[in-house]
Steps between C-alpha positions, in 0.01 A plus 500: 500500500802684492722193495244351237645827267843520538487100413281593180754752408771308579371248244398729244858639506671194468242377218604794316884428564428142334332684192761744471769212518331311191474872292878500547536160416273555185705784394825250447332190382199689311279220562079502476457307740739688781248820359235357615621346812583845591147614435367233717731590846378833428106454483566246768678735738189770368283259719679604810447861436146556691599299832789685518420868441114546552545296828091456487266148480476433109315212545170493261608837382579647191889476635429138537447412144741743394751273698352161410531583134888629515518184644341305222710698240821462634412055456399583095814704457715223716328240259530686162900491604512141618317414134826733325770312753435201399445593100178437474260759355347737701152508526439881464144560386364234749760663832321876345107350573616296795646828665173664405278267662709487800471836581113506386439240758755655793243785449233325492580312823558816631155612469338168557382411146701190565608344837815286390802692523731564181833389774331127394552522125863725544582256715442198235684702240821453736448137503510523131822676473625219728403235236673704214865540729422117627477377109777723392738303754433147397579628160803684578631348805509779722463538835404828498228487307335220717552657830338811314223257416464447889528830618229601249279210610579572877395869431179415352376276729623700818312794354149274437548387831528801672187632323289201582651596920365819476874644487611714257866552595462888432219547754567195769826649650887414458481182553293426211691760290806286570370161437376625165781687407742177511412369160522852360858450654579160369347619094748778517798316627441184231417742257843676500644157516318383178654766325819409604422160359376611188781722447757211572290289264468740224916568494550168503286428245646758278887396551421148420350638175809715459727252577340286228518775232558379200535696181652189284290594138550399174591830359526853670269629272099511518256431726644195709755757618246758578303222719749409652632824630158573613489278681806592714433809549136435606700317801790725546126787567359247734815458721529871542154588454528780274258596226725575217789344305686450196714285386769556203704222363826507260587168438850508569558714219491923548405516131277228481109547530277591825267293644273702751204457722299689717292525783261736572688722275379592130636416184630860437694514783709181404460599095690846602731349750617244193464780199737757706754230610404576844501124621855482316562741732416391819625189441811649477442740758371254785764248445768777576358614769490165701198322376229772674402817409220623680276811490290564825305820396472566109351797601759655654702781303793425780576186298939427531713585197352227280223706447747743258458153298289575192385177520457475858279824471345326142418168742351685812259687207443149420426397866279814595234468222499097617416628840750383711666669735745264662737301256809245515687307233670166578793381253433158358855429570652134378844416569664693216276768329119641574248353318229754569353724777171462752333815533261492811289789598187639741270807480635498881717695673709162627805483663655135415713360784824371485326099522281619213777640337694189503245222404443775218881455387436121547189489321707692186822251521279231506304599254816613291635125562202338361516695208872418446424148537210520238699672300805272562215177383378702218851512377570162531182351407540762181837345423367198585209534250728683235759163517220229454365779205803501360589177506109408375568720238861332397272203513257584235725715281715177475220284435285640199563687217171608476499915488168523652546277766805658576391850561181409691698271711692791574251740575331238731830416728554912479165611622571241851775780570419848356144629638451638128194477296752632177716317296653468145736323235610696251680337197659753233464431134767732306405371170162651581636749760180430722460355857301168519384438861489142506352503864326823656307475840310802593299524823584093555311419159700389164426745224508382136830527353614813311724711330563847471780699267851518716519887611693712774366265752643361897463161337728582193753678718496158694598300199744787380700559771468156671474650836195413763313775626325596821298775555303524819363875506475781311431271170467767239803707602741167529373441159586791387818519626618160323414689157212286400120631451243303812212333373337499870420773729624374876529186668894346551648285251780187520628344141797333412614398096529134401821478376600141293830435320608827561154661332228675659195332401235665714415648848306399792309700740268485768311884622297641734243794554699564817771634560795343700357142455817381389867468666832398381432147602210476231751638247770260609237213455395623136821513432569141630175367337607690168838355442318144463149590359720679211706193373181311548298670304748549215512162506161460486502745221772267339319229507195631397662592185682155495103321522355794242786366269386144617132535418603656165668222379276284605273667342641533179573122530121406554387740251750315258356173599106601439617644226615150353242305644224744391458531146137675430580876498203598685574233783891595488442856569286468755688270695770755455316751616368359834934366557566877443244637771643209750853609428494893463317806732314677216076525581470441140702292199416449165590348116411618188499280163546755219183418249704569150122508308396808695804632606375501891652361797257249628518432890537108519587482892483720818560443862519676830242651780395791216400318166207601246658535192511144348428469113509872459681593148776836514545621183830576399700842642184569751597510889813312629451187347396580164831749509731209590367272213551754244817605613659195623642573784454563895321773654324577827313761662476642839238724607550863585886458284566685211416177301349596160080478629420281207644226610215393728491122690212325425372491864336886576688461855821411405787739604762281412568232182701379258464317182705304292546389145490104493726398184590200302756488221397876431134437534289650743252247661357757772584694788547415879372783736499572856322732687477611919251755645769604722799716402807291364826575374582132296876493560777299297481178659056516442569625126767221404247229615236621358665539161613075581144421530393690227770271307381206659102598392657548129635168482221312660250701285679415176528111604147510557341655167725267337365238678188637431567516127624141533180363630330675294642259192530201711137527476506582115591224251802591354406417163102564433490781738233421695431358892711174652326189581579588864348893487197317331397274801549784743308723336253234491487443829472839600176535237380193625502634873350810372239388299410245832413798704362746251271233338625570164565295201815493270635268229797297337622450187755224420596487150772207336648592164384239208826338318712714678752182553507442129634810432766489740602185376484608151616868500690507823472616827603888393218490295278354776617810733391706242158324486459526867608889518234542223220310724602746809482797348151435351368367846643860672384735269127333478464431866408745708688710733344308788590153379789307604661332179745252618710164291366208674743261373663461156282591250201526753360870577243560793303853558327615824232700447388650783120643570398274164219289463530197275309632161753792537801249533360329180462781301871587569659148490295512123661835407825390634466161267398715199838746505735180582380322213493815258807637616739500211817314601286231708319419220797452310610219756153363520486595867144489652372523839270345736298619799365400778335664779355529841284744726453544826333402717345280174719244458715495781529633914852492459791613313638174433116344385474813304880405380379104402166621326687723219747276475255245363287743339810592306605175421136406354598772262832314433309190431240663272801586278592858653420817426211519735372622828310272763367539779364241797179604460546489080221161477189483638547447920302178445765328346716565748638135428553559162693783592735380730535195293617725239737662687641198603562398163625851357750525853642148404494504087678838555748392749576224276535609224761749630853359504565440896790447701539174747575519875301561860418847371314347207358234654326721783329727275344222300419270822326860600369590214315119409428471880277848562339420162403187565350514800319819398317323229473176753309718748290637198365204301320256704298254279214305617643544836828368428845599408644554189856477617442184710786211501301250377397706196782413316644724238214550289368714787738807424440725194704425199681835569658382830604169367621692169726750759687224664567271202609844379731521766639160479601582124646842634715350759625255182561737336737676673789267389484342150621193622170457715279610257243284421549245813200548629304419199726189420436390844140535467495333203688166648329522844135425221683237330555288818166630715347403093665153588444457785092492432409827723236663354483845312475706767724353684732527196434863470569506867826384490557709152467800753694390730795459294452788317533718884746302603771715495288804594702543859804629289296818503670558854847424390767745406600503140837457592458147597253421245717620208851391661730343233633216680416291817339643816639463799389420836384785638288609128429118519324587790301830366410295159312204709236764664387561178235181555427675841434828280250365254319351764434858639398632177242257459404507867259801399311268194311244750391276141876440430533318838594196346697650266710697804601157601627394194720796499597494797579125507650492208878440601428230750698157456309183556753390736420834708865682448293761312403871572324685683320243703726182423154298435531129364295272312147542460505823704614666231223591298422340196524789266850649674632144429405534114612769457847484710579240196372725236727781660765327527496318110449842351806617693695216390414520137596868485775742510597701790751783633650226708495209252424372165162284329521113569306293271168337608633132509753605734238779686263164518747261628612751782110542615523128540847507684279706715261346534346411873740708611404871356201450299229230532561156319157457380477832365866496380430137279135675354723766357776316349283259374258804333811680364705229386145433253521844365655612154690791647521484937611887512298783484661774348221709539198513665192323346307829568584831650116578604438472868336163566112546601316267685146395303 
């Protein structure tokens, strides 16, 4: 039993040697998991308290359970630390209840509540720590941790097996003690060399990631910095395992700004340590010293000399309120220079060995080399990055001449270098002595552009002095001290001037809130990057002016173009207007015509994004305008200047305008104004174009009121005064159109002066004028303002009367007759008038129906005698025939009887004229079914009045030439003789009476010129005379009875051999009457004088119709005539038996 104790003790001791090993080992490595390894060798060796001391049998006592429980604690503690080795998390809450129940059932056991021991349940909890070590190796690939995983498995199951034996090591003897202490053995043993494993592992781990630092950033300012140094010294803490660290950084530059970061250190210790230059310092301080400065005890007062160091003393202040107690600093030493310092500290009193001391100094001068090389890439990635800017920049300066592009092209290359949020372009305007900032950027947005009054400014000193500037701290002071007033409050500050041609034009600038964000290589670039944005943008500014210059003239030259093209003043000035807004920067442009009735100006035109003043009237001397037109000459107005107040703009918003007088030849035809809602100074160049266009607006104004004033009598006859033919059927039109869709009626008057030929002929043509003045002014002053008097033609006057029904037309065309016919000197010439009119929609749906209808009415008056008014509805509308007959005969008597001229012209109208008559009254008066006009009528069918007209004609067209006057009656009068002879009966006679007597009609359509020619045609008039057979034809084509009689005429000049004209027809396909009276033409034209030759007598006109006999004329017809004439007393007709039309019975 004694043996049994010592072994128990022996144990216990030796357990407790194991715990007190890992304490030791958690006081260096300060590791959870070591903690509560150390708990669990204690409990465990707790177990072997009782066998060894009490030295009594335990066994299903209270001792017993106390044991069996120690036991089962020590395998939760031992499996709370496996779960932390292998970084998993621990499972704290369920290790607290399994503990509990453990020792609730090692006491229940005890008492026999239960009779399975608690050993069974301990003992599984060791297998389970051997699963967690086993797992851990096969991740990390120890074998440590897997022969840990054994000897935990191996302990369990030893331990279940010796309870199932009956043999509790602690009560069995030393032989059991010893077989179950040989696991215990192995756990301890692998467990020292798993944290020799881990340790290995974990430095390596951590000088791989050192030896891959890498600090390469894009700038060594903000937070990729900050990460990145965090992240080293988060590794630089886990290779030396200390709690605490900072880390400050210089940049290669002992002026430059501080990076710093911290570990488990606050933000006032490293804001103090920066604000008091202490890290300046020890930078300093450390790299003299060797690279190491180290401070084992802060709290002792027996500190060496350095402590006499205010700062020194300042730092371990510092140190002492962070809680630590033992400090070092490591250099961050490069090849050349410090770049920082490593500040690593414990709330432990630690004494750092000479190894720690010199990874530490390795640690720093690697660290210091990756910074230098980070630094070194910076720099050359930033020169890098400032070439291709640069040279991007050269790019785009040389390739636009845009200013806008220019500067934000500039500002966008810039901002890929300078970490600024702040930048500007600042032009100087001495004629206005402001500063324009054609490009400001604040807080990385564009601002709109402004301009403030030059002062006592950094930015003005820039352009006076033509020297950059760079102020990195202390911003108000440096200010100061240059002699100029700051506008900010803090921050740093780099501008250079843009100098061009040996002129500063302007600055540029880029700031910061912070201070020391800018070095002398950011200067150096501005400067670089000034010296070719300058002559670029003066350039730009050049050729700005250049294209402003440009756009002027081409303005002036289009508004000189409209101006010609455009000649309604309305339409001119508005077209101007809209060319002006295109061309110029005002928000609002205007002309005035000056209204000489009211003395106002009238606004004609406006234009721009602000308008509302269109047709408004200024009168003269009130506001700006009105001031200008009484004055005649410039003025303008700016708001807030000392600008008298009454000369107001038009617009209430205006600050700025300027109005000119717009003169012709001394007159003043308006004004041209302009007007901005924004503050503008108008300068020479604005002025002097202005006053152009106002000259150009004169002269285009004046062209167009004359032109106005000229269309105005182009559509005024010259002599009577009133409306052109032309403004007449327009202003039909339009009342026609009118009237269509307002369903009202109006009315027209034509009226034809009576004998208004015979006084021209008799008195003269002056006196005629005189006549027709007369007529004009009675029609204008009895009309009413609403009618439209215009000269139809000659002595023809027409009236529109709109809005007039037709008894008000012919109560006004009666008045109108009355005062021509009473008026004094008309009645002296015997000049009459008559009148004819339509209504609509009454007589016509039309203007030209409405046209036709008063024409006829008014010539029914002519036929009547004159001096009357008619109307289409003037007989009873039953006798509708009647009535058209009528006019038929009134439209041709008339035209008859009116001396006419020959040609095309003439022989249109008439063809017209008898064609739209004709078959108006052939679509009117059917008779028992049957036509009138039919072609086998004969001529008896037409009215006396038709066959009067073109006998009528037939005499007219004789009498044109006094040599031919009379032919066709002579003819006539032989073609009876030999159709008399040759037995035809009387109406065939009369037939061919007719026939002869129309003849010639066709010479209606042939120029006078020819017809009256002294002398022989030739060819080419040949030609023209021979169509007049083709041309009576046509005439007649419209009078179906006078078929027969059409063929006569137009056969008439065919040969009986065929050589003839117009169809070259021969023999008996000539008609019978064209052949008689081919050889009455052609005796009569024998047997009388002409232009071209002189009478033959009829012997000799016989005996050459006999020569031709067979040949031009027909034989048989040719020997009836001699024969007949050679019986009579007297063979030539001198004149005609009979100057009456002939009539058919």
């Amino acid at each position: 039993m004694i043996h049994q104790s010592f072994i128990s003790l022996a144990l216990l001791i030796a357990t407790f040697l194991v715990a007190g090993f890992f304490a030791y080992i958690y006081s260096l490595k300060r590791q959870n998991y070591l903690l509560l390894w150390t708990a669990a060798w204690f409990v465990f060796g707790l177990h072997y308290v009782s066998p060894a001391i009490l030295q009594t049998e335990v066994s299903g006592s209270l001792e017993s359970a106390l044991t069996h429980w120690l036991f089962a604690l020590s395998a939760v503690l031992f499996f709370l630390g496996a779960q932390i080795y292998a970084q998993r998390k621990p499972w704290k809450l369920l290790a607290l209840l399994v503990a509990t129940l453990l020792g609730v059932w090692a006491a229940a056991n005890a008492v026999n509540v239960f009779s399975i021991s608690a050993l069974i349940p301990a003992s599984l909890l060791y297998v389970g720590v051997a699963v967690i070590f086993w797992q851990e190796s096969r991740r990390q690939e120890t074998l440590a941790d897997r022969l840990l995983g054994l000897s935990f498995a191996s302990w369990g199951i030893l331990w279940l097996a010796l309870h199932f034996l009956k043999a509790t090591p602690e009560l069995q003897g030393p032989t059991m003690s010893v077989v179950a202490t040989a696991p215990c053995a192995f756990v301890a043993m692998l467990m020292v060399m798993a944290l020799y494993e881990e340790e290995k592992r974990r430095i390596e781990r951590n000088m791989l990631a050192l030896s891959n630092l890498n600090l390469a950033t894009s700038s060594f300012v903000g937070g990729e910095i900050q990460r990145m140094l965090s992240q080293a010294l988060d590794r630089v803490l886990g290779v030396v395992r200390l709690p605490a660290g900072a880390l400050f950084l210089h940049h290669g530059d002992p002026q430059g700004p501080t990076s710093v970061v911290a570990v488990g250190l606050s933000d006032e210790f490293c804001r103090a340590a920066q604000n008091e230059a202490l890290d300046d310092y020890l930078v300093g301080l450390v790299a003299r010293l060797g690279g190491l400065l180290g401070f084992r005890d802060l709290r002792d007062d027996s500190l060496s000399a350095l402590d006499k160091e205010k700062s020194i003393r300042r730092f371990r202040e510092l140190a002492l309120a962070q809680g630590l107690r033992s400090v070092v600093a490591i250099s961050l030493q490069a090849k050349e220079q410090a770049f920082g310092v490593l500040l690593l500290g414990t709330p432990d009193n630690r004494r750092f060995t000479s190894a720690e001391l010199r990874l530490l100094l390795a640690l720093g001068h690697q660290i210091g080399m990756a910074v230098e090389n980070s630094y070194l890439i910076q720099q050359t990635s930033r020169r890098s990055e400032e070439l291709h800017v640069l040279n991007e920049i050269g790019r785009v300066l040389s390739s636009t001449l845009q200013k806008e592009d220019l500067t934000q092209k500039v500002w966008e290359e810039l901002r890929r270098l300078f970490d600024v949020e702040n930048f500007y372009i600042a032009e100087l305007d001495p004629f206005r002595n402001e500063l324009r900032f054609d490009l400001e950027i604040i807080g990385g947005n564009r601002v709109p552009r402004r301009t403030r009054p030059a002062g006592h400014h950094l930015t003005e000193y820039l352009i006076r002095t033509r020297q950059p500037v760079l102020i990195r701290e202390n911003y108000v002071s440096e200010v100061r001290k240059l002699g100029v007033e700051p506008i900010r409050t803090g921050g740093c500050f780099c501008g250079v001037p843009l100098v061009a041609y040996d002129r500063a034009i302007g600055a540029m600038a880029v700031f910061s809130d912070h201070e020391r964000a800018f070095d002398e290589g950011h200067l150096e670039l501005l400067r670089v990057l000034a010296s070719e944005a300058s002559i670029a943008i003066e350039n730009a500014r050049l050729f700005h002016e250049e294209r402003t210059k440009a756009r002027h003239l081409s303005l002036l030259n289009t508004i000189s173009r409209n101006a010609i093209a455009t000649l309604n003043p309305d339409e001119m000035l508005a077209k101007i207007t809209e060319q002006l807004v295109a061309g110029l920067t005002y928000d609002h442009i205007g002309i005035g015509s000056l209204d000489y009735a009211t003395r106002e100006i009238v606004i004609q035109a406006e234009g721009g994004a602000r308008r509302g003043v269109l047709g408004q009237r200024i009168p003269l001397g009130t506001g700006l305008i009105g001031h200008v037109a009484r004055n005649g000459h410039m003025a303008a107005f700016r708001a807030g200047s000392s600008t008298d107040s009454a000369l107001k703009p038009l617009l209430p918003d205006s600050t700025s305008a300027l109005a000119l007088p717009v003169f012709y030849a001394e007159q003043l035809h308006g004004i041209l104004y302009v007007e901005s809602s924004t503050q503008q100074d108008f300068s020479e160049e604005e002025v002097l174009l202005l006053r152009t266009l106002a000259d150009l607006i004169a002269g285009a104004l004046h062209n167009a009121l004359s032109f106005q004033k000229a269309q105005e009598q182009a559509i005024t006859d010259g002599l009577t005064g009133v409306k052109t033919h032309r403004f007449f059927m327009e202003a039909l039109s339009s009342e026609w159109k009118r009237s269509t869709r307002a369903g009202r009626s109006f009315a027209l008057v034509l009226m034809d002066l009576d004998r208004f030929k015979f006084v021209n002929d008799f008195y003269g043509h002056l006196e005629g004028d005189l006549v027709l003045q007369r007529v004009g002014q009675i029609l204008e002053t009895n009309c009413r303002r609403s009618d439209v008097v215009a000269r139809y033609g000659g002595d023809e006057f027409v009236i529109l009367m709109p809005e007039t029904t037709m008894e008000h037309a012919r109560q006004l065309a009666s008045k109108l007759r009355g005062w021509v016919s009473a008026d004094p000197l008309l009645r002296e010439k015997n000049i009459s008038a008559s009148f004819g009119i339509a209504c609509y929609p009454l007589h016509g749906s039309s203007p030209q129906e409405l046209i036709q209808v008063a024409d006829a009415s008014m010539y029914l008056s002519k036929h009547q005698g004159g001096n009357a008014v008619s109307t289409a509805d003037h007989f009873d509308p039953n006798e509708a025939r009647k009535w058209k007959r009528d006019v038929l005969e009134a439209y041709l008597g008339v035209t008859l009887k009116r001396l006419f001229s020959t040609g095309p012209e003439a022989f249109e109208e008439i063809y017209q004229r008898l064609r739209q008559f004709t078959e108006s009254l052939s679509a009117t008066e059917p008779e028992n079914g049957k036509s009138l006009l039919s072609a086998a009528a004969g001529p008896h069918a037409l009215p006396q009045a038709v066959l009067d007209t073109v006998t009528s004609l037939a005499y007219a067209i004789d009498a044109k030439d006094h040599y031919t006057q009379g032919h066709s009656q002579k003819v006539a009068a032989y073609a009876a003789l030999i159709a008399e002879a040759m037995g035809m009966s009387d109406a065939e006679v009369e037939e061919i009476r007719l026939g002869a007597v129309l003849h010639d009609i066709g010479k209606v359509g042939i120029s006078e010129n020819i017809l009256n020619k002294n002398g022989p045609l030739n060819p080419e008039e040949w030609e023209t005379m021979k169509s007049h057979v083709s041309f009576g034809a046509k005439i007649l084509d419209p009078l179906t009875p006078l078929g027969r009689i059409r063929e006569m005429v137009l056969h008439h000049h065919e040969f009986f051999d065929g050589s003839g004209y117009p169809h070259a027809l021969a023999g008996e396909s000539i008609p019978l009457g064209a052949r008689i009276i081919a050889i009455a033409d052609a005796y009569d034209t024998i047997t009388s004088d002409r232009t071209y030759k002189k009478a033959r007598s009829a012997p000799d006109a016989l005996a050459e119709l006999e020569r031709c006999a067979n040949a031009q004329f027909d034989g048989s017809i040719v020997e009836v005539f001699v024969r007949t004439m050679r019986t009579l007393p007297n063979p030539i007709i001198e004149v005609a038996a009979t100057s009456a039309s002939p009539r058919t019975p």
